[in-house]
Backbone as a chain_set.jsonl record, in Angstrom:
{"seq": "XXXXXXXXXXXXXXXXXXXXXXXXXXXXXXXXXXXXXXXXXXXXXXXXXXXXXXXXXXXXXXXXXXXXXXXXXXXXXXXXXXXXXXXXXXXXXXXXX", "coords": {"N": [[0.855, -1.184, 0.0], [1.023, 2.163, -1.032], [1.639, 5.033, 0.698], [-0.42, 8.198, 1.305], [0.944, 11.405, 0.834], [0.619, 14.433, 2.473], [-0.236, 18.314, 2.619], [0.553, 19.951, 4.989], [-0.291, 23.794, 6.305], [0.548, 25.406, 8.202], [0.623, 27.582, 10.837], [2.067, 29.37, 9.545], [4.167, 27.688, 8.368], [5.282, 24.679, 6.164], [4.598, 21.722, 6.119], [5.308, 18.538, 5.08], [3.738, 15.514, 5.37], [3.621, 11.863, 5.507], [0.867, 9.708, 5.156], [-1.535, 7.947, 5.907], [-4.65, 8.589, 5.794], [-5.818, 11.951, 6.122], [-6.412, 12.345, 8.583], [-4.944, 11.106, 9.965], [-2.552, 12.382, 9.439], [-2.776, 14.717, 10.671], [-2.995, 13.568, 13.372], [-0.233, 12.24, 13.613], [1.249, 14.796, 13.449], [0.386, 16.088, 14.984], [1.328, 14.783, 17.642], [4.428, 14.539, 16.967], [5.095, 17.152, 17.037], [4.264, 18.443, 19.661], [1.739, 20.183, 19.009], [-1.282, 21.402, 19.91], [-4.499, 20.118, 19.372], [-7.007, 20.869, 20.52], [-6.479, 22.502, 21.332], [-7.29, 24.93, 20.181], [-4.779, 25.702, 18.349], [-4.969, 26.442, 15.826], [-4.888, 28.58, 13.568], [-7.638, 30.435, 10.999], [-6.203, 30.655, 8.737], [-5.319, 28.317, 8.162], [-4.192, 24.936, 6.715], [-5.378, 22.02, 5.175], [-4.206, 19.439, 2.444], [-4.364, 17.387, 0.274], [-1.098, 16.37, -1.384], [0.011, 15.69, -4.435], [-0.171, 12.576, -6.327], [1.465, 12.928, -8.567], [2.945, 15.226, -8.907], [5.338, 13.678, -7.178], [7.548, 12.939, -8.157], [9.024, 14.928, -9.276], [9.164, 16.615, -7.468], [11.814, 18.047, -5.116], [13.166, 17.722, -1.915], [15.268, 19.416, 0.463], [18.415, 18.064, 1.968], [19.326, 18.461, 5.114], [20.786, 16.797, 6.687], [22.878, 16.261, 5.501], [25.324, 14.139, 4.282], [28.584, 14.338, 3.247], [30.61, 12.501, 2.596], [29.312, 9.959, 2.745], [28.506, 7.81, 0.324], [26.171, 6.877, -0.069], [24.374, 8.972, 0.175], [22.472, 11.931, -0.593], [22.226, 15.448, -1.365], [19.604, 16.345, -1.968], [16.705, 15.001, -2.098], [14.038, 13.239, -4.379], [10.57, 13.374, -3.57], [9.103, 10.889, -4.209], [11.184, 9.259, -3.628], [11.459, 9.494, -1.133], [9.201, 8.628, -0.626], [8.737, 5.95, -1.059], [8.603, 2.285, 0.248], [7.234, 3.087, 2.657], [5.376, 2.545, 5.464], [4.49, 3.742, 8.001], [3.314, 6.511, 9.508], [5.021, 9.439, 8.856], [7.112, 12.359, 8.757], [7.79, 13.827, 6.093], [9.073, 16.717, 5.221], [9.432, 19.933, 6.266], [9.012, 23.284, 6.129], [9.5, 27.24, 6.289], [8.064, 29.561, 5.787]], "CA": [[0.0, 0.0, 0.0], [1.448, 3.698, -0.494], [0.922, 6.092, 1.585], [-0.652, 9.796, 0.603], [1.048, 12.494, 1.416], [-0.636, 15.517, 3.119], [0.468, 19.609, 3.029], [-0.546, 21.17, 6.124], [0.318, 24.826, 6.466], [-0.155, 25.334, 10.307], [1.533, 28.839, 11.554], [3.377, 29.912, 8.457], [5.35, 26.387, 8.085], [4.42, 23.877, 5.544], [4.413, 20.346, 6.358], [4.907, 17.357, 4.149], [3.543, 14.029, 6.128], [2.936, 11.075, 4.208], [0.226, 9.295, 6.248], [-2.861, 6.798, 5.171], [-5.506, 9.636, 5.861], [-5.438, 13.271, 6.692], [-6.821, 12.675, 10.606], [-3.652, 9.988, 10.43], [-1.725, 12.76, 9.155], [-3.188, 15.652, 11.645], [-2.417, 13.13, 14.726], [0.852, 12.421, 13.771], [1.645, 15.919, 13.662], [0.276, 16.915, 17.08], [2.387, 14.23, 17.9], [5.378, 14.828, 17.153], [5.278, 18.628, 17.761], [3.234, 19.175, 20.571], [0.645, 21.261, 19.029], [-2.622, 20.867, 20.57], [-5.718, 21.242, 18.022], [-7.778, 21.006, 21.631], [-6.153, 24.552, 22.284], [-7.562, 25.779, 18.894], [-3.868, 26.72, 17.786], [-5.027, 26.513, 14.196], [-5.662, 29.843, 12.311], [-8.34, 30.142, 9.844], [-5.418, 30.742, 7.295], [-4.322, 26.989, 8.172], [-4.775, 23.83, 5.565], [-3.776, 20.411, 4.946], [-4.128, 19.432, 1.596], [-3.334, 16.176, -0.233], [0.276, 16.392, -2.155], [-0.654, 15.288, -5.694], [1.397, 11.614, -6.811], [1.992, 12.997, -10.042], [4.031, 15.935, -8.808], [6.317, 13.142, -5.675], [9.035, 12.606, -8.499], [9.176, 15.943, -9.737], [9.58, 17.853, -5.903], [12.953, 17.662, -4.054], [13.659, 17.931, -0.435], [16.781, 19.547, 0.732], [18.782, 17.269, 3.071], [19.667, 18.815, 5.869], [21.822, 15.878, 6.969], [23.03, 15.315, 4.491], [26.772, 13.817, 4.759], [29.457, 14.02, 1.889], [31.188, 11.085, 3.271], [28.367, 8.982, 2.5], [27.922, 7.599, -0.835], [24.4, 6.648, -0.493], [23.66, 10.264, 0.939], [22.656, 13.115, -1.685], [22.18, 17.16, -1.319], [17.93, 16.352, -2.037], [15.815, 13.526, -2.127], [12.734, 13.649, -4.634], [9.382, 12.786, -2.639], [9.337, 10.033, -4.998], [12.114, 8.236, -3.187], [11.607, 9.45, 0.238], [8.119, 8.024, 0.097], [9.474, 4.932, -1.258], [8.326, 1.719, 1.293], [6.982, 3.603, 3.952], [4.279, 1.868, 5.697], [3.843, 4.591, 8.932], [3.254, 7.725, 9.377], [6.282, 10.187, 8.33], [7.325, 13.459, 8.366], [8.818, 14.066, 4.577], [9.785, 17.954, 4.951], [9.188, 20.887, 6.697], [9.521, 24.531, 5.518], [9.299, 27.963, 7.039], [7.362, 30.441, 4.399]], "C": [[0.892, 1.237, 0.0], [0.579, 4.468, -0.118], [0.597, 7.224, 0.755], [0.163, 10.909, 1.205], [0.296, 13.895, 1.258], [0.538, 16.952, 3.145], [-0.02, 20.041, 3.884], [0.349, 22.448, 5.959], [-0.482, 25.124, 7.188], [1.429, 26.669, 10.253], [2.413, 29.329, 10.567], [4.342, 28.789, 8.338], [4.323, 26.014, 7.03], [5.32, 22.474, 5.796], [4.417, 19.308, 5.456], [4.977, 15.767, 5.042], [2.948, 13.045, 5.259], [2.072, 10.478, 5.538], [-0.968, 8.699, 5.461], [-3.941, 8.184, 4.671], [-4.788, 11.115, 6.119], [-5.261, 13.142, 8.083], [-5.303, 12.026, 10.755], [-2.594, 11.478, 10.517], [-1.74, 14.176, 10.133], [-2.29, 14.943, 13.398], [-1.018, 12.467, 14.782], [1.509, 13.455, 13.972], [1.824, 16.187, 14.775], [1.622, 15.788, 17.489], [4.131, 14.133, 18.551], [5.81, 16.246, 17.242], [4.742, 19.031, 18.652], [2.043, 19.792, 20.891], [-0.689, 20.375, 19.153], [-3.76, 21.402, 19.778], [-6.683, 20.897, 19.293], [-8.051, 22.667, 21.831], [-6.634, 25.622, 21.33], [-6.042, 26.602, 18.63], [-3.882, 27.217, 16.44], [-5.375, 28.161, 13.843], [-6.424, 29.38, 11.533], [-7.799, 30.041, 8.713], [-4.714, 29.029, 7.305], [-5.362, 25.63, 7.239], [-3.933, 22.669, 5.743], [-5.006, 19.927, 3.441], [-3.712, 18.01, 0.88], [-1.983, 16.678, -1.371], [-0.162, 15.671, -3.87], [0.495, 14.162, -6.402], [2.219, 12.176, -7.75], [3.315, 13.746, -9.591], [5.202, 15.478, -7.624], [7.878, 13.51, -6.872], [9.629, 13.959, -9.18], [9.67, 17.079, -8.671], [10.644, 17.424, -5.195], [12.443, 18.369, -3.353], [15.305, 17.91, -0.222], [17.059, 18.815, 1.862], [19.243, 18.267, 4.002], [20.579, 18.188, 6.751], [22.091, 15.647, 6.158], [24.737, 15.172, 4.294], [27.551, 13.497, 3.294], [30.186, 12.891, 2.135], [30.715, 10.009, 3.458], [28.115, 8.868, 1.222], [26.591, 7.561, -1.011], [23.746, 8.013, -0.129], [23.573, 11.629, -0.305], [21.81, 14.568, -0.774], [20.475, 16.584, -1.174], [18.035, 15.223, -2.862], [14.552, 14.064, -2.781], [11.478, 13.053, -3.828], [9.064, 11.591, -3.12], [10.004, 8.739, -4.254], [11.924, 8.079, -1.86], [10.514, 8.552, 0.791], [8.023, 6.072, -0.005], [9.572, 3.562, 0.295], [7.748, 2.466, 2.44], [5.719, 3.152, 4.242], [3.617, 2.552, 7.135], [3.91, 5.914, 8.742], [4.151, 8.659, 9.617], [6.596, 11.798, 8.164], [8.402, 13.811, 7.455], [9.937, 15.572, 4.672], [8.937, 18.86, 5.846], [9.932, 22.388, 6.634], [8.877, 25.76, 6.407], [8.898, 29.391, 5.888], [7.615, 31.816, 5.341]], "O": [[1.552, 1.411, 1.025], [-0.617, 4.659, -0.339], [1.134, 7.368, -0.343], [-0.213, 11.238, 2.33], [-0.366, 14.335, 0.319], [1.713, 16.876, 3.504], [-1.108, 20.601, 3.752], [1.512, 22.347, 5.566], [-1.711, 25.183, 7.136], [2.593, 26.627, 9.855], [3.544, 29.696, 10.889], [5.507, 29.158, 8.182], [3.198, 26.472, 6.828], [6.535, 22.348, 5.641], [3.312, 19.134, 4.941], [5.984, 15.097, 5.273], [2.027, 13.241, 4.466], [2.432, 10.678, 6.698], [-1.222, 9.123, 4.334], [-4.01, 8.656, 3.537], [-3.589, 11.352, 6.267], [-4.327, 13.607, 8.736], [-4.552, 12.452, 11.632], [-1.927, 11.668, 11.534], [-0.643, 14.702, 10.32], [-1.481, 15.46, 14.169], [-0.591, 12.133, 15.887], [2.489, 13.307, 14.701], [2.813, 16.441, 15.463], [2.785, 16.181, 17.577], [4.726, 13.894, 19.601], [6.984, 16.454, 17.549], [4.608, 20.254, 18.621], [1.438, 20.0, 21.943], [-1.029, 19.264, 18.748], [-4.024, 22.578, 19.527], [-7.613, 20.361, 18.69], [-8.91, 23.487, 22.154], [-6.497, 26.835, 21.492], [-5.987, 27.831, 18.668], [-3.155, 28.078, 15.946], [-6.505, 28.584, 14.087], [-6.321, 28.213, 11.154], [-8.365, 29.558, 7.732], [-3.793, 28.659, 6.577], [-6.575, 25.443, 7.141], [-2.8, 22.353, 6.106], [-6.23, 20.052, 3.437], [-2.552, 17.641, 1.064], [-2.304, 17.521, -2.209], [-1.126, 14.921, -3.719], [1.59, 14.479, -6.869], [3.437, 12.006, -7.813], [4.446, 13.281, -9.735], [5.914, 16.338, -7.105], [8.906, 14.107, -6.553], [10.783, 13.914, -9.606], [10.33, 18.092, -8.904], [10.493, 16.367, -4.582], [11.646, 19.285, -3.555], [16.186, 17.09, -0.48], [16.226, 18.772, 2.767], [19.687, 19.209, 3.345], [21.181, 18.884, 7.568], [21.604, 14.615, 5.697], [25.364, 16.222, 4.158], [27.215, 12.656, 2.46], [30.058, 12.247, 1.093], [31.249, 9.106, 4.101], [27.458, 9.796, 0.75], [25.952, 8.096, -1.917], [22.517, 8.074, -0.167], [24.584, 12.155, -0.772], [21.036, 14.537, 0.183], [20.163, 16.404, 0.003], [18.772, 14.715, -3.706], [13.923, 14.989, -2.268], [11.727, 11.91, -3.442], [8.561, 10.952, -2.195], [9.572, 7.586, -4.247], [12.082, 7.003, -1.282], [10.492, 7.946, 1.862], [7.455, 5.253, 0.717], [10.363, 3.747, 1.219], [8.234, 1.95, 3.447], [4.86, 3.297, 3.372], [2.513, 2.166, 7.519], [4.558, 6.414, 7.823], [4.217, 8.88, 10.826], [6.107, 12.32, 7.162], [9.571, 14.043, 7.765], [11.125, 15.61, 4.351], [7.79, 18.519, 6.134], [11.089, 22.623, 6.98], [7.925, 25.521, 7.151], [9.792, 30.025, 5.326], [7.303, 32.926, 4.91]]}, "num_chains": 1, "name": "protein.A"}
């Protein structure tokens, strides 16, 4: 099964989580950042969005680890690859608009 990935843009970031559903992809979030959609932190300007397959192999992600001293390690990964086996719920990228 592949997963979907989801854009949220929560607080001026944007989010790329691959995740079965959205709610999957909402409660991984809180998750792993803390944020509480109890506490209403959402803005009305906030979305999550499905990622569209067509455009996975076409969008890099800059590594941020990314180690020259590693052959298998490159500068960016297309979404394509990153999403590549993943069978839980993932946080692909995160950006600061």
């Amino acid at each position: 099964i592949i997963m979907n990935l989801y854009s949220l843009f929560i607080n001026g970031e944007t989010e790329m989580i691959a995740a079965n559903t959205n709610i999957q992809a909402l409660r991984f979030y809180c998750g792993a950042t803390g944020f509480d959609i109890r506490d209403s932190d959402f803005s009305d300007d906030d979305t999550i969005e499905d990622f569209p397959k067509e455009k996975w192999a076409e969008t890099m992600v800059l590594n941020t680890d990314y180690d020259e001293n590693d052959p298998e390690d490159k500068k960016e990964w297309s979404i394509a690859e990153m999403m590549e086996g993943l069978t839980e719920p993932e946080m692909i990228s995160s950006t600061i608009e």
